[in-house]
N, C-alpha and C positions, 0 to 999 in steps of 0.2 A: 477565953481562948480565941484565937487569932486563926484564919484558916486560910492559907495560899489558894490564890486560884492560879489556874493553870498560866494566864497571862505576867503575874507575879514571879510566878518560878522563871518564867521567859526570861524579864526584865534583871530579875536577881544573877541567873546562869550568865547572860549574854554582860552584862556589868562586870563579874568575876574571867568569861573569856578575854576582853576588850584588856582588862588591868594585868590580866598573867602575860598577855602576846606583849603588850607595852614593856613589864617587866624582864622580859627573853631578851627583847631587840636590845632594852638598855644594855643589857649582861655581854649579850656579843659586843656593845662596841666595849666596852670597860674590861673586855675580857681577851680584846686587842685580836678578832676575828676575821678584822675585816682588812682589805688588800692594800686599798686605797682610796681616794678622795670621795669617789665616784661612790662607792658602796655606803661610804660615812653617810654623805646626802641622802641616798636612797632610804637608809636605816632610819636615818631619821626626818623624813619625809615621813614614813608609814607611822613614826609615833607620832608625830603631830596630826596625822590623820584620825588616826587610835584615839587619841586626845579628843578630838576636837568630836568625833561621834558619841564620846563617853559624856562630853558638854551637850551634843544635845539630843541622847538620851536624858540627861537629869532634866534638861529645860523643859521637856516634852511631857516627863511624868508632874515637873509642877505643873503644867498647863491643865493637864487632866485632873491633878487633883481640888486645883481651883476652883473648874469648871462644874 
């Protein structure tokens, strides 16, 4: 049997927040929300940001499990 620790559930919760906010942003632009150019870039600016914490959250947990 397998037992979360509380840093685990962290890592699990804040992976699941990161992938649904990414999943939103996508939906508003595909879902033709947004005004103009300006907003497009912004939207997705903050998923390439999304993205790019989700990357190194995973690099960080191999680091640790390495180590």
């Amino acid at each position: 049997m397998s037992i979360m620790t509380t840093a685990d559930k962290f890592r699990k919760e804040l992976d699941k927040l990161l992938i649904d906010e990414v999943e939103r942003l996508k939906e508003s632009i595909s879902l033709g929300f947004l005004d103009n150019y300006e907003q497009y870039r912004h939207i997705t600016g903050k998923i390439a940001g999304l993205r790019a914490a989700i990357d190194f959250m995973k690099e960080a947990e191999k680091i640790c499990n390495e180590g």
